[in-house]
C-alpha positions, 0 to 999 in steps of 0.5 A: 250338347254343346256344339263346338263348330259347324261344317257346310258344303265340302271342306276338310278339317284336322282334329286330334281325338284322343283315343286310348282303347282297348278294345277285344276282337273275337279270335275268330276275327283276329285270325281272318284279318290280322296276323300277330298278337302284339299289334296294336291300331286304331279303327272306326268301329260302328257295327249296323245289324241287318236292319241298318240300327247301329248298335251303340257302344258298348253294345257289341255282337260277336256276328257283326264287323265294323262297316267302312260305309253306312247309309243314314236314314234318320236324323239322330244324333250319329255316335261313331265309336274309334277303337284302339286295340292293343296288348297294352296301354300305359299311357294317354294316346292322341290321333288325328282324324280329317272330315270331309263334307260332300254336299249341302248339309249342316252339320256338328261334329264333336270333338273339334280337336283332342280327346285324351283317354287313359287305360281306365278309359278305353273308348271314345266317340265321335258325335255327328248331329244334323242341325237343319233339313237339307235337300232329301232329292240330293245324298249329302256325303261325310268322309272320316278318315284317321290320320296320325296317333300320338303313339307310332307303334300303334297302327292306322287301321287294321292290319289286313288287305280286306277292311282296315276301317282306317275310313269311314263314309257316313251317307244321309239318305232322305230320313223317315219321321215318326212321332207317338205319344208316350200314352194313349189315355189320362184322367183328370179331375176336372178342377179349374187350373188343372194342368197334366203333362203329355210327352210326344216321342220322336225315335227318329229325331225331330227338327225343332223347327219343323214342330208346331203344335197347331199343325200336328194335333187335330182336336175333339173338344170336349172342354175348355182347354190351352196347350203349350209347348214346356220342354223338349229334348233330343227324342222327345216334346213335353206339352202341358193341358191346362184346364181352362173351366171346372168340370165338376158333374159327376153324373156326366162323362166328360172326353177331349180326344187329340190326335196326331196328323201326318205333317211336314213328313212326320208320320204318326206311328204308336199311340197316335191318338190320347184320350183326356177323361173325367170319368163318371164317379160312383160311390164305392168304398176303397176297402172292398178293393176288387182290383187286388184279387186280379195281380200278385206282384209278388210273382213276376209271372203272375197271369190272369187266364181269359176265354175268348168264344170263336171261330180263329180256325174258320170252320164254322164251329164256335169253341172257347179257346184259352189265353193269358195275360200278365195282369197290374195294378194301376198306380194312382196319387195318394190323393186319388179318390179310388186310392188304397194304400199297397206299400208304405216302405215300413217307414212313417215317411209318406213321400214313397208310399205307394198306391193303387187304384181299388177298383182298375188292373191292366194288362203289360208286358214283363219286356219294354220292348215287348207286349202280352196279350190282353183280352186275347186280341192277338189271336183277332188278328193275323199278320199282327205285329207283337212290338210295343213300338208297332202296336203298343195297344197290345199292351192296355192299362188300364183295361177293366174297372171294377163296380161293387154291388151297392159300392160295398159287396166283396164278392160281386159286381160289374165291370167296365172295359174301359173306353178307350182307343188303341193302336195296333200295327201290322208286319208289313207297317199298317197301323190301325187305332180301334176304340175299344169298349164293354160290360160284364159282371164278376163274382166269386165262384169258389174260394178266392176265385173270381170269374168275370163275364164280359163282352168285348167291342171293338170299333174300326171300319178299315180292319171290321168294317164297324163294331165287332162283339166279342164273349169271355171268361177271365179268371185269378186262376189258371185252375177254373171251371169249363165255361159253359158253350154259347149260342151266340155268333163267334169272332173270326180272325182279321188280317191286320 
């Protein structure tokens, strides 16, 4: 974004923003507010939720008025919408709206002087971006007022004695700091020279000062590497991993963990711990293909049903309770070892084939915003929260790998939970990280259904107290057999 001119300290500044919008107020509102169908006015129009989130134009909801004060508490950049609302608009329409800064905060304010809209082009916005760390013990101020529009049959603010939002005073309270990285596990193939991408977020925002790579990443080396910092962008950092030697043994599991630490008041939240991998290789043929029997993406709602043997009602009686997840393949590079080619578009051009891993599925959720309830882990806690955002462990992929017997059989084999750690937030803002492992075996019980046996182990000594063990059944089929009861120890539930 280019930044047109900076504010510091109080001062007043006119600028013309040309706003030609019209924007529809619901009749309900129109009723309680203003009288007359034909007027015509201009008003800052930034709707907040019962969360303090704005809702970005042209996001709208019926249940919500435009505030005349907004409290900020993180360093985004500020989008405030100015509505015209009008029976009719024939013509470009300029106004004037003055600035007022009270105390000592940077800031950039866009547009510096005019703005001009059309009837095709209804809606404008006005951008404030805060370009350095203030003073959190003090509450800087920012006062918009409208001023003049071009057209003088149009209205400054809404015509009513309760909220005419002709002003609009934008306090920056102390900011929260968040930051997550966008996975919490990659593989590499251990060649020399390798280099892999890792994005870390910021939904907060950042200051680009504030970041340095040598004080919000602790390490556990288990190879030789560099890291750097490549590119950034308003809500994100793009560091690369260079392979500084060849790890080139197979036989020999190979595992760099980087955390993130709280620093500078950054506070990790989401995957705050990812896990760099070369994994021990096997021979396995690609065509045996276990992964495809476990998704069906033809289906946006294909599942896979699990079993998971507990005690959740903590009456001492162990039982099998049933759950199910939504189940992926693992996308992989056409060059991957474990790569079987799922889609080739029916063309001969090889650059949009798509292919998946043989031999690892995961779990997601249909919904961004939302997880599904892989290997039941929902049901371990109480008090969890079910956001990708608090608890993107919910959401694992990949989660199980898949061994044929003697690299070819069709039918049967092991399988590996794969090792990895993920993060799981709680409603009232704990967020816990547990590494999560296990082993088991599947076959085909009946035509074309596989049944797996497993353990689950999951680690955390703050929510566990150590290592819990977990058994079950998971199935391609929501039509299966009884499993038959244990005699082992069942999972409790835990609060989170």
């Amino acid at each position: 974004m280019k930044i047109l001119y900076k504010m510091k300290a109080t001062k007043i500044l006119y600028s013309l923003l040309s706003i030609s919008l019209l924007f529809a107020c619901s009749s309900d509102e129109s009723d309680k507010l203003f009288n007359g169908e034909e007027i015509s006015f201009i008003r800052f129009f930034l709707l907040v939720d019962s969360n303090n989130n704005i809702l970005e134009y042209p996001r709208v909801n019926g249940s919500l008025s435009a505030v005349s004060e907004y409290n900020k508490d993180n360093i985004k950049t500020l989008k405030i919408p100015v509505a015209l609302s009008s029976a009719e608009i024939t013509e470009n329409t300029t106004a004037t709206f003055s600035t007022t800064i009270e105390g000592d905060i940077d800031l950039s304010i866009q547009p510096e002087q005019t703005l001009t809209f059309s009837p095709g082009k209804l809606v404008d916005t006005i951008y404030v971006t805060i370009n350095e760390r203030w003073d959190f013990s003090q509450i800087p101020q920012l006062r918009l007022g409208l001023t003049a529009v071009s057209n003088p049959d149009i209205l400054i603010g809404m015509p009513n004695s309760l909220e005419s939002n002709d002003e609009l005073i934008v306090n920056f309270n102390k900011p929260s700091f968040q930051y997550a990285f966008d996975t919490n596990r990659i593989e590499i193939k251990g060649d020399p020279s390798e280099d892999i991408e890792v994005k870390v977020n910021f939904p907060l925002g950042y200051f680009y000062d504030d970041i340095n790579e040598s004080e919000i990443f602790s390490f556990l080396n288990g190879f030789d590497y560099s890291i750097s910092r490549i590119d950034q962008d308003a809500d994100s950092m793009t560091f690369s991993i260079t392979l500084n030697e060849a790890i080139n043994n197979d036989d020999v599991y190979y595992q760099t963990v980087i955390s993130l630490q709280e620093y500078n008041g950054y506070v990790p939240t989401g995957n705050s711990v990812l896990q760099i991998v070369k994994p021990i290789q096997s021979e396995r043929d690609v065509n045996a293909n276990p992964a495809a029997n476990f998704y069906n993406l033809s289906d946006q709602y294909y599942r896979t049903y699990g079993e998971t043997w507990n005690d959740f009602n903590d009456d001492g009686i162990c039982q099998w309770s049933g759950y199910n997840a939504f189940t992926y393949p693992v996308i992989v590079d056409a060059g991957d070892a474990n790569a079987i080619l799922y889609d080739d578009k029916g063309t001969s051009d090889t650059s949009d084939d798509i292919y998946h891993d043989a031999f690892k599925i995961g779990f997601n959720s249909t919904i961004a915003t939302s997880t599904t309830n892989s290997f039941n882990l929902k049901r371990w806690f109480s008090n969890e929260s079910t956001s990708a955002a608090n608890s993107p462990g919910f959401n694992i992929s990949p989660a199980l790998e898949f061994f044929p017997e003697n690299g070819t059989n069709n039918t049967k084999g092991t399988v590996l939970v794969i090792p990895q750690y993920i993060t799981l937030g709680s409603n009232n803002g704990n967020s816990h990280i547990f590494a999560i492992s296990g082993e088991g075996t599947y076959e085909e019980i009946a035509s074309g259904l596989f049944e797996i046996k497993f353990q689950l182990h999951l680690t955390n000594d703050e929510v566990l107290g150590g290592t819990v063990t977990a058994e079950y059944r998971l199935y391609n089929s929501r039509t299966y057999p009884d499993p038959e009861d244990l005699t082992t120890n069942c999972l409790k539930e835990y609060t989170l």
